[in-house]
C-alpha positions, -999 to 999 in steps of 0.1 A, spaced: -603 467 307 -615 428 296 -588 416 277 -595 409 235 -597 373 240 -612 361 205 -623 376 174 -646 364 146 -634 374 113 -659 377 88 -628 376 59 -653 380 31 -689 381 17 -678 363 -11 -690 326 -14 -691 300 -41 -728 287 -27 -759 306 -26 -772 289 9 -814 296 15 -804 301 48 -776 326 48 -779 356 73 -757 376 57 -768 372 19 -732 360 9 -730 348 -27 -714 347 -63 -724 378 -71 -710 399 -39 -677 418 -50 -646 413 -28 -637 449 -29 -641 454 5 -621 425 18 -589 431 35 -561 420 19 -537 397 36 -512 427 49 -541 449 60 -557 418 80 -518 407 96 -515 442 108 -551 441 121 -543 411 140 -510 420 154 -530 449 165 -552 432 186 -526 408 199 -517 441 218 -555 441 233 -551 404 244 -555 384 216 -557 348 221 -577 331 189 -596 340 160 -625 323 139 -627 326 101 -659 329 84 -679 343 59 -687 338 33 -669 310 25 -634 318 38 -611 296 11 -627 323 -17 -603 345 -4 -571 342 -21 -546 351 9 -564 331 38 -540 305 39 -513 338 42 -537 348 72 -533 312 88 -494 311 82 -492 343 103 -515 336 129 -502 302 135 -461 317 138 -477 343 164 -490 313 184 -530 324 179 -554 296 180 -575 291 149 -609 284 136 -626 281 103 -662 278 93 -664 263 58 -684 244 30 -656 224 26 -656 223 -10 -627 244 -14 -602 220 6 -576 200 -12 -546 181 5 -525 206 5 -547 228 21 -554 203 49 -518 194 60 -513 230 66 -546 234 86 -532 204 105 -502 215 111 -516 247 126 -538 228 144 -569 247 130 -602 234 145 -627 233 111 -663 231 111 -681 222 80 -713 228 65 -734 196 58 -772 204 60 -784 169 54 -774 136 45 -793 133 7 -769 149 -12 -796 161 -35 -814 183 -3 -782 192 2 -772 209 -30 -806 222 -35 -806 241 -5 -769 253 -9 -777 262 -48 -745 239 -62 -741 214 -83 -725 188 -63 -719 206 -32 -722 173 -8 -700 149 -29 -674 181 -30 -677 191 6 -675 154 14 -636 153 -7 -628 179 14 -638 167 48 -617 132 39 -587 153 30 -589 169 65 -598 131 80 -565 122 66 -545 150 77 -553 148 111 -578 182 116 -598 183 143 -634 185 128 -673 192 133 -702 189 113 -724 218 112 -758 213 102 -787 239 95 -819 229 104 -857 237 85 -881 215 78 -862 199 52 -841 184 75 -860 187 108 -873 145 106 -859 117 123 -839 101 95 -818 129 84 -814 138 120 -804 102 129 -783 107 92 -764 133 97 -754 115 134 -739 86 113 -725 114 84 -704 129 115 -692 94 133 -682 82 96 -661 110 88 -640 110 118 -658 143 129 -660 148 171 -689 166 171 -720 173 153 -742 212 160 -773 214 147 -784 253 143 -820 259 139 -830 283 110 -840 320 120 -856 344 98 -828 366 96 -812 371 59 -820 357 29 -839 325 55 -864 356 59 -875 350 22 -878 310 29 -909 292 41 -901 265 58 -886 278 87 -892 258 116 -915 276 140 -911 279 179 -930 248 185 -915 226 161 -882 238 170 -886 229 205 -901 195 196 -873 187 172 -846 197 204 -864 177 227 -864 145 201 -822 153 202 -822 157 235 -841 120 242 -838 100 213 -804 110 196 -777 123 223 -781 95 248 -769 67 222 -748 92 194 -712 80 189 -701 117 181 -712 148 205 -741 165 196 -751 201 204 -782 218 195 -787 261 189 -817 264 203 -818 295 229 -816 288 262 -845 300 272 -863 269 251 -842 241 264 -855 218 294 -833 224 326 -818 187 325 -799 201 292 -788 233 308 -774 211 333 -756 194 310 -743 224 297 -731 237 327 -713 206 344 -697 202 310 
């Protein structure tokens, strides 16, 4: 049997945005009844250790919602598991980044463009960017190890908030920046402006020639494989 390498831990449904985009309808309004608590979700881990366990990612939802994450990390970090976390960011305070630091927890954060007011429209929060923005320089100056993460429609799809979010990632100390395209899975099912096949493709290609070659941070695109040109599966593969 394949041993349990890595495990991506969904910790809760629970979020403090409403993101257009999300593909599992997180929210406000979802009740964290069925969460673990932080006991029930040690045990589960030291379970798995015994299948292999090497490293686990926490997402969501937006994992600092839940109220015994930072428990979680504690644990995970004395049994030697490495650690990841998905996050909006706006959530983080100082204290909250020394200990991800001192875990050595690899972060990546949720910036969808670089107009704060695109932004916060599309993650339905009042000052989402400027928040998520605190948080990512409170992680800068503890040390993390950090990514941008951006989701991509049409919103954000044109050169300048590409070539934005580029400088957004360099400026905040981040070492790489992934741009996911938007599929209709979720709530994005209910949006309409969704990229389509051909525009998605066109915008990887403009990434792949115009932004990449020249980007002071590493930049990493989600389209599927089957879309990309064989120079960037290359790429891939020799690094």
């Amino acid at each position: 049997m394949h041993p349990l390498n890595g495990v991506y831990y969904y910790i809760t449904r629970t979020c403090n945005q409403r993101c257009d985009h999300c593909y599992i309808m997180a929210g406000p309004d979802i009740p964290r009844r069925g969460d673990m608590r932080g006991e029930e979700a040690m045990a589960k881990i030291s379970e798995a250790q015994s299948l292999g366990l090497r490293s686990v990612k926490f997402t969501g939802g937006e994992p600092f919602v839940h109220p015994d994450l930072l428990d979680i990390i504690e644990f995970c970090g004395s049994q030697g598991i490495a650690m990841g976390i998905e996050t909006n960011a706006t959530l983080i305070d100082a204290d909250a980044a020394a200990m991800l630091a001192r875990h050595r927890v690899y972060i990546a954060i949720s910036i969808d463009n670089p107009d704060r007011r695109v932004h916060d429209a599309f993650r339905h929060m009042e000052s989402a960017f400027d928040k998520a923005m605190r948080g990512l320089e409170h992680l800068a100056n503890a040390g993390c190890r950090t990514q941008i993460t951006a989701s991509i429609n049409a919103d954000s799809s044109d050169p300048r908030s590409l070539r934005g979010l580029v400088d957004l990632a360099a400026s905040s100390g981040a070492e790489k920046l992934k741009l996911n395209i938007i599929v209709a899975v979720g709530r994005a099912a209910q949006c309409g402006n969704l990229l389509s096949v051909e525009e998605a493709i066109a915008v990887n290609e403009f990434v792949e020639k115009e932004i990449i070659p020249s980007a002071p941070v590493k930049v990493v695109t989600s389209l599927p494989v089957a879309f990309k040109s064989t120079r960037a599966i290359r790429q891939t593969v020799d690094h």
